[in-house]
TORKOL-4160 file (C-alpha; in steps of 0.2 Angstrom, whole numbers, padded with zeros to 4 digits, m for minus):
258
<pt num="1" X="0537" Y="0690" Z="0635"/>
<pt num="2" X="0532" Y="0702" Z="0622"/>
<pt num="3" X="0547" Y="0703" Z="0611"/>
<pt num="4" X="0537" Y="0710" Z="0595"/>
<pt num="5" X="0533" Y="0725" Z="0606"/>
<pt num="6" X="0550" Y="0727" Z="0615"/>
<pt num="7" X="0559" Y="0724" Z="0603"/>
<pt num="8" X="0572" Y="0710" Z="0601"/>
<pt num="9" X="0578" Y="0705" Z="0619"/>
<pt num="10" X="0598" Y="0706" Z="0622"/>
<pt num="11" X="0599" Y="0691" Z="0631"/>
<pt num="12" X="0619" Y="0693" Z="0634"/>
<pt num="13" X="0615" Y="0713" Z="0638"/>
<pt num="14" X="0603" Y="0705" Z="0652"/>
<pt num="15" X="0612" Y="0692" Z="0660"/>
<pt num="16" X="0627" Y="0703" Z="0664"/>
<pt num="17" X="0619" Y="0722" Z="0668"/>
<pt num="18" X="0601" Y="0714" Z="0673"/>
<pt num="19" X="0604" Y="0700" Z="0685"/>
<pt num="20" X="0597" Y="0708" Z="0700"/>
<pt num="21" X="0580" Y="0703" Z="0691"/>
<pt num="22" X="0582" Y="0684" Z="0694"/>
<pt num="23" X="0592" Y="0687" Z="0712"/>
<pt num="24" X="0576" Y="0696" Z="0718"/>
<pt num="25" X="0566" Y="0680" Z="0711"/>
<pt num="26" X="0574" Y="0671" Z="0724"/>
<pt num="27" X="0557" Y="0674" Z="0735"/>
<pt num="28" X="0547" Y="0668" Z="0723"/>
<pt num="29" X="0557" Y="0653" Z="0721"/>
<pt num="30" X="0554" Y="0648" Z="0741"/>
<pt num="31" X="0534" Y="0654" Z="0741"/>
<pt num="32" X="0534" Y="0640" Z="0728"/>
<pt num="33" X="0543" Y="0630" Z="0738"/>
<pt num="34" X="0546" Y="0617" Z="0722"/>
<pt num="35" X="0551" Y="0598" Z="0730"/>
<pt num="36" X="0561" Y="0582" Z="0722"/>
<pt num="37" X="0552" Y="0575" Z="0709"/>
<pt num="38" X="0540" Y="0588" Z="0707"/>
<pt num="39" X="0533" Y="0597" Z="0688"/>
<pt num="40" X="0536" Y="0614" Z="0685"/>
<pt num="41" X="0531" Y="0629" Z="0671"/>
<pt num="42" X="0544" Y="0642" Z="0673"/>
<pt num="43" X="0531" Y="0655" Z="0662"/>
<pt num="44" X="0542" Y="0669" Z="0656"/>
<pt num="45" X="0560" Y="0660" Z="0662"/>
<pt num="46" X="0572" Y="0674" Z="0652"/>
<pt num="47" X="0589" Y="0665" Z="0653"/>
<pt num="48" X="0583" Y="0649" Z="0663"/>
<pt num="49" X="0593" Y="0657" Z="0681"/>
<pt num="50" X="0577" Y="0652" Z="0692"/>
<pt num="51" X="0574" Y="0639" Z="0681"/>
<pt num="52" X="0590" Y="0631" Z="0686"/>
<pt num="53" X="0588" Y="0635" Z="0704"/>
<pt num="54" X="0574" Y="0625" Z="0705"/>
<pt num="55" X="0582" Y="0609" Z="0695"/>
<pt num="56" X="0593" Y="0611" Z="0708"/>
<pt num="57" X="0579" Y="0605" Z="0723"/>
<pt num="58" X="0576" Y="0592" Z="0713"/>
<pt num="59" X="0562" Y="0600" Z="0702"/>
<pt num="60" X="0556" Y="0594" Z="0685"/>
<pt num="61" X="0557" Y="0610" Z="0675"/>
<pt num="62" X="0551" Y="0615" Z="0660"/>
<pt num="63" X="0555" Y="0635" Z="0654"/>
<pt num="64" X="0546" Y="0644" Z="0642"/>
<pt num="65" X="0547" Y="0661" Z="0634"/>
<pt num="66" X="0543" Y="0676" Z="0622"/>
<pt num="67" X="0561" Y="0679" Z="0618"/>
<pt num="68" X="0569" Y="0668" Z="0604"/>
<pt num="69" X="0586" Y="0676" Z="0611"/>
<pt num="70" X="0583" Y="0672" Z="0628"/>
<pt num="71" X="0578" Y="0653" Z="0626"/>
<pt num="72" X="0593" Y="0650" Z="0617"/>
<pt num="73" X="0602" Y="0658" Z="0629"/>
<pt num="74" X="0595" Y="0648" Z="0643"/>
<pt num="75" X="0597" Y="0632" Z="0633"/>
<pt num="76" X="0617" Y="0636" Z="0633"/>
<pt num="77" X="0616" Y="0639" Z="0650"/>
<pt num="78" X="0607" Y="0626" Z="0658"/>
<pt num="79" X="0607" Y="0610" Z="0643"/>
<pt num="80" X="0599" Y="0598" Z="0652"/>
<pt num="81" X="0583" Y="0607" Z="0656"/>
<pt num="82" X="0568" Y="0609" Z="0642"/>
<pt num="83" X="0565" Y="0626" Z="0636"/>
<pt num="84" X="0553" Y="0629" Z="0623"/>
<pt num="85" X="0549" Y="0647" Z="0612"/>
<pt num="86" X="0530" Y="0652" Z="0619"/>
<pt num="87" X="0517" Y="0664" Z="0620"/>
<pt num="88" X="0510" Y="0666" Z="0639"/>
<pt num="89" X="0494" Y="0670" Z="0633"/>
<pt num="90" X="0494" Y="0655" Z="0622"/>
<pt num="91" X="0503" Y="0641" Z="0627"/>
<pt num="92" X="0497" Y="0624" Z="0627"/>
<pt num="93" X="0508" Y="0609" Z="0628"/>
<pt num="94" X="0494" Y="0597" Z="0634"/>
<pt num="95" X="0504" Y="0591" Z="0649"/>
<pt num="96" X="0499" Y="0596" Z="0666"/>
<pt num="97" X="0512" Y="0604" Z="0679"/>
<pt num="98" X="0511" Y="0602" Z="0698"/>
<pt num="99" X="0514" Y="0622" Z="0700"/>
<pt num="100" X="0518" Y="0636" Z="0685"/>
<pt num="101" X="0529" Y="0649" Z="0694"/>
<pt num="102" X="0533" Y="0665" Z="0685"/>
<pt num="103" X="0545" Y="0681" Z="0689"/>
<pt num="104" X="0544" Y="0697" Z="0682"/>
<pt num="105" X="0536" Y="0691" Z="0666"/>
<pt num="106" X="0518" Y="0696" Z="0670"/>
<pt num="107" X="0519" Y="0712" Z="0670"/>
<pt num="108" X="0523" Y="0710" Z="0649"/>
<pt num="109" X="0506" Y="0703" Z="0645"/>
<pt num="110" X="0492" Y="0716" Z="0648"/>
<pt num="111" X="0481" Y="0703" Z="0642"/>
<pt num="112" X="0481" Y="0696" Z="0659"/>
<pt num="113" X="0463" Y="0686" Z="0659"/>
<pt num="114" X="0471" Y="0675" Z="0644"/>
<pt num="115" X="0489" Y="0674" Z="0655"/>
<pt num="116" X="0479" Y="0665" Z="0667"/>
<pt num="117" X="0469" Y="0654" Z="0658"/>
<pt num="118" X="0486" Y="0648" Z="0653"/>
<pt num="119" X="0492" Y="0646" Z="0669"/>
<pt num="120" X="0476" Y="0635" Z="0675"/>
<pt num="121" X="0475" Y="0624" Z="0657"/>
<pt num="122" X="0496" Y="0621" Z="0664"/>
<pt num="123" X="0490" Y="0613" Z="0682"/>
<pt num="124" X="0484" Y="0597" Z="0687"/>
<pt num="125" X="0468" Y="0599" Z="0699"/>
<pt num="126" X="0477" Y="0602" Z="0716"/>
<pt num="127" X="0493" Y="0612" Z="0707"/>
<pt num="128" X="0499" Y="0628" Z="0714"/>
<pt num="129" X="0504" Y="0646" Z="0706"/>
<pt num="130" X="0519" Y="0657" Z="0711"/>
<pt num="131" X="0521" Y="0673" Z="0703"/>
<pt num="132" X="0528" Y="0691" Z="0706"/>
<pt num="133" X="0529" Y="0706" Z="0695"/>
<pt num="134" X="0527" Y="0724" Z="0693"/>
<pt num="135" X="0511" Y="0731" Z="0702"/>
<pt num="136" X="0502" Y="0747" Z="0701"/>
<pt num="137" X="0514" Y="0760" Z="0703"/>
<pt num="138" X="0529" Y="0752" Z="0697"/>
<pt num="139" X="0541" Y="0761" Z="0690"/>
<pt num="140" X="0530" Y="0776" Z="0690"/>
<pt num="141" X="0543" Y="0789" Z="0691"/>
<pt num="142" X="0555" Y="0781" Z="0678"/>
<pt num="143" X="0540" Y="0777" Z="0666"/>
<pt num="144" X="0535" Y="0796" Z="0668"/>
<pt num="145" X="0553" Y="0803" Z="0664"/>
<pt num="146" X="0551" Y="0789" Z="0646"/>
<pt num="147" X="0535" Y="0800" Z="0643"/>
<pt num="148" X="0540" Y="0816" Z="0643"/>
<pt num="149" X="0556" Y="0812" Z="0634"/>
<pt num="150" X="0548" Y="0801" Z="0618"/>
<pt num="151" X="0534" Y="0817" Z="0619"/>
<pt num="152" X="0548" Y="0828" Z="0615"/>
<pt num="153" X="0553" Y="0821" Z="0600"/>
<pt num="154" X="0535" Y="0824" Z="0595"/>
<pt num="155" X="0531" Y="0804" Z="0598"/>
<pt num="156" X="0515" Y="0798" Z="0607"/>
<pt num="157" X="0524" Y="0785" Z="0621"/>
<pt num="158" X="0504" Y="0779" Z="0625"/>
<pt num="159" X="0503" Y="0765" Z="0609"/>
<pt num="160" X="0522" Y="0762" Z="0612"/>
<pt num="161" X="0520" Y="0756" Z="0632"/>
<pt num="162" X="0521" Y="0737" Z="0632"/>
<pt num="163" X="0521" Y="0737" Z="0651"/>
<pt num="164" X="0504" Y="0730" Z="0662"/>
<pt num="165" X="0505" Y="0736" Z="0682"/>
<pt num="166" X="0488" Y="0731" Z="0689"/>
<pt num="167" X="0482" Y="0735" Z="0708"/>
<pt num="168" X="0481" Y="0720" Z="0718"/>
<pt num="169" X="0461" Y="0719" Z="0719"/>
<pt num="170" X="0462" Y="0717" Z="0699"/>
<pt num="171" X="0472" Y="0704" Z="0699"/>
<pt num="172" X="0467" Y="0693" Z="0711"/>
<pt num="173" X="0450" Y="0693" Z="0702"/>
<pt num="174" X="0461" Y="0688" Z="0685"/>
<pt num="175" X="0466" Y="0672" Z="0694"/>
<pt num="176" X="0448" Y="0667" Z="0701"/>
<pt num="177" X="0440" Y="0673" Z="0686"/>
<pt num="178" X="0453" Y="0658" Z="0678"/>
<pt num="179" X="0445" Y="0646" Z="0691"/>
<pt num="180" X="0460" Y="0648" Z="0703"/>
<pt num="181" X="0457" Y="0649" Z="0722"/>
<pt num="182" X="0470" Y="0665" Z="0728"/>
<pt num="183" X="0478" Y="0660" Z="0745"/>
<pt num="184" X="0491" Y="0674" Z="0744"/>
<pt num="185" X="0493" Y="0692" Z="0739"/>
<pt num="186" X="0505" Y="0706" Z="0744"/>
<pt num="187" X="0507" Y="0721" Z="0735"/>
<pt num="188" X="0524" Y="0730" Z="0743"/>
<pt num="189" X="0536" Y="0744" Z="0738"/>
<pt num="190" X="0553" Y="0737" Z="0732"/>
<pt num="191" X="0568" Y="0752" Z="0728"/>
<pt num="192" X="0578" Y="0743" Z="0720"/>
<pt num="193" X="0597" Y="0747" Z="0719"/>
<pt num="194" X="0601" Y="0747" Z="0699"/>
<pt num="195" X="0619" Y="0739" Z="0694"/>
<pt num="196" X="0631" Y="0749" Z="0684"/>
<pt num="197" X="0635" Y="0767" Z="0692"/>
<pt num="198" X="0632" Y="0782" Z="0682"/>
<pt num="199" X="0624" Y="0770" Z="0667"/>
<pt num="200" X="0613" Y="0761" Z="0676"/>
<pt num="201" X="0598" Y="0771" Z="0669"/>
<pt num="202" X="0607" Y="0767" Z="0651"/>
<pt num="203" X="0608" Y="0749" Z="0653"/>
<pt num="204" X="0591" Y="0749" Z="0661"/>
<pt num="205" X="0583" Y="0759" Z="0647"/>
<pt num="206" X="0591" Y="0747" Z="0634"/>
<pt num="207" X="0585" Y="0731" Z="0641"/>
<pt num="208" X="0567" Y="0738" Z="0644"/>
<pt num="209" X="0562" Y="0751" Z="0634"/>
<pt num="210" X="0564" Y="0747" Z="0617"/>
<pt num="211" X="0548" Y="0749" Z="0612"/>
<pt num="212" X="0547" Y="0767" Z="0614"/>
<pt num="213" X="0565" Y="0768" Z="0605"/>
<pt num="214" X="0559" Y="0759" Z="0593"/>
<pt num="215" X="0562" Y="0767" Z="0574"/>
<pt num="216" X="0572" Y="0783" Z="0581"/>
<pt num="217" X="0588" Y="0784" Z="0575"/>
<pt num="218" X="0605" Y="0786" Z="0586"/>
<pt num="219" X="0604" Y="0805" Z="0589"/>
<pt num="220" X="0585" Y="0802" Z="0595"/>
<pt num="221" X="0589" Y="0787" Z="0607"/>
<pt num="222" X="0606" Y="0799" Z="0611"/>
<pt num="223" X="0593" Y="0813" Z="0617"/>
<pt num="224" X="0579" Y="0804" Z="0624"/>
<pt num="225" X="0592" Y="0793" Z="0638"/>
<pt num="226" X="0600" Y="0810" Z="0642"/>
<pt num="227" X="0582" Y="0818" Z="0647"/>
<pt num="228" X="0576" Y="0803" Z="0657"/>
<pt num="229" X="0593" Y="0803" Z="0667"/>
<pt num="230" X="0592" Y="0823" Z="0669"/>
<pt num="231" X="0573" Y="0823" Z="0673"/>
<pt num="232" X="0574" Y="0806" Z="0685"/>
<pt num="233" X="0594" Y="0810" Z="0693"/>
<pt num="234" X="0585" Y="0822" Z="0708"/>
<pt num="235" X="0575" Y="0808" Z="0714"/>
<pt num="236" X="0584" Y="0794" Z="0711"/>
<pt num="237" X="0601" Y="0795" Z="0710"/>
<pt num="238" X="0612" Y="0795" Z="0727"/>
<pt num="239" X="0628" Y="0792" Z="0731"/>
<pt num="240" X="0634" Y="0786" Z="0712"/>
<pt num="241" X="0621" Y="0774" Z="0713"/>
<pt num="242" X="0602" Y="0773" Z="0703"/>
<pt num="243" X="0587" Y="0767" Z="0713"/>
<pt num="244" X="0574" Y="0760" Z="0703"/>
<pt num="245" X="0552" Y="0765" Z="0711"/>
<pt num="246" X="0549" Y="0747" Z="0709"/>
<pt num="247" X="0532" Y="0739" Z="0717"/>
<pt num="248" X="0528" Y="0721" Z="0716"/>
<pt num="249" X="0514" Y="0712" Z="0718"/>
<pt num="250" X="0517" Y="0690" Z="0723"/>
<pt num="251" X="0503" Y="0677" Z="0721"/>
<pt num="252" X="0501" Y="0659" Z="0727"/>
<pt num="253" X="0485" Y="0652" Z="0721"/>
<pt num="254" X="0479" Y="0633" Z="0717"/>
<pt num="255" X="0469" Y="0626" Z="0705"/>
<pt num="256" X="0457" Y="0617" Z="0716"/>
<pt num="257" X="0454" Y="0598" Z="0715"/>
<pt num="258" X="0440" Y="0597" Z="0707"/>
């Protein structure tokens, strides 16, 4: 969602090495559990992948992101869906949705109180909200290795770290501070098997660290991928294959009716 601060998303480069993302959505799509003829804000849709599942049960969906690049992608993808250029902690398109779903999104907006006053200006009194996204401890290892590394090319990674992992106590009190009512909450660990053999971390790095790339030149980015992969290969690569520490958090809350 935060392209100024990744950097320009590689909508091509995310669709083919980062697909897992929306595969693992997949959850998210059924705790929505969207129905024929229902209105839905995909918040944070990337390439439209979930969007289009959920056209497909008959939803009403309207996708909306950050990323220039990834919403044109989405519109070549999937044409006859909506999908507008947005800011989460922005939007407003003065319609009212029956649920706002979002995946792996969240966790881009660190200004989570204004995230969620979009989500409840988006439902209709009665409406529903689906989300998952990187909880506390997410990524913690890989994050840690980014650190060290950007640190040794004398750069201070803390200003460059776009990423907002909140314990599930502090989000759930986001959403009823919005005026939402919080039916649902998990917080669970979630290794996750990285596409891509040996480059995985590479293609990983590429597609969401940018920001603390950002202004190196080629030998810089050169060094700082080859210490994350030598400081994080002990612990997470097995078998010719990288496991991302990921931890996730997935919400279903509703606006109530009045």
């Amino acid at each position: 969602m935060k392209e100024a601060e990744q950097g320009k998303w590689d909508a091509d480069h995310y669709d083919t090495q980062m697909h897992f993302v929306s595969k693992l959505g997949r959850g998210v799509v059924e705790l929505l559990g969207p129905v024929q003829g229902e209105s839905v804000l995909d918040l944070g849709c990337g390439t439209g992948s979930l969007a289009g599942q959920m056209a497909l049960l008959g939803a009403e969906v309207t996708g909306v992101d950050f990323s220039e690049t990834m919403i044109e992608q989405a519109r070549l993808k999937y044409p006859e869906l909506l999908f507008e250029v947005g800011d989460a902690r922005t939007y407003r398109s003065g319609r009212k949705f029956d649920a706002v779903f979002s995946n792996a999104a969240l966790h881009w907006v660190p200004q989570a109180d204004e995230a969620a006053r979009t989500v409840a200006e988006a439902l209709r009194p009665g409406g529903r909200f689906a989300a998952e996204f990187g909880g506390f401890g997410n990524v913690a290892r890989i994050e840690r290795a980014i650190h060290e590394a950007v640190r040794e090319e004398g750069i201070d990674p803390e200003p460059r770290n776009p990423w907002y992992y909140p314990t599930i106590g502090e989000y759930t009190g986001v959403l009823e501070r919005a005026g939402l009512d919080v039916r649902f909450a998990e917080r669970f660990d979630r290794p996750t098997e990285l596409p891509g053999g040996e480059e995985a971390i590479r293609h990983w790095l590429h597609a969401f660290a940018g920001s603390f790339l950002a202004g190196t030149d080629a030998a810089a980015r050169e060094r700082i991928t080859q210490s994350v992969e030598e400081r994080l290969r002990p612990e997470l690569f097995r078998d010719g294959t990288w496991t991302g520490d990921y931890c996730r958090i997935r919400v279903l809350a509703w606006k109530p009716q009045g």
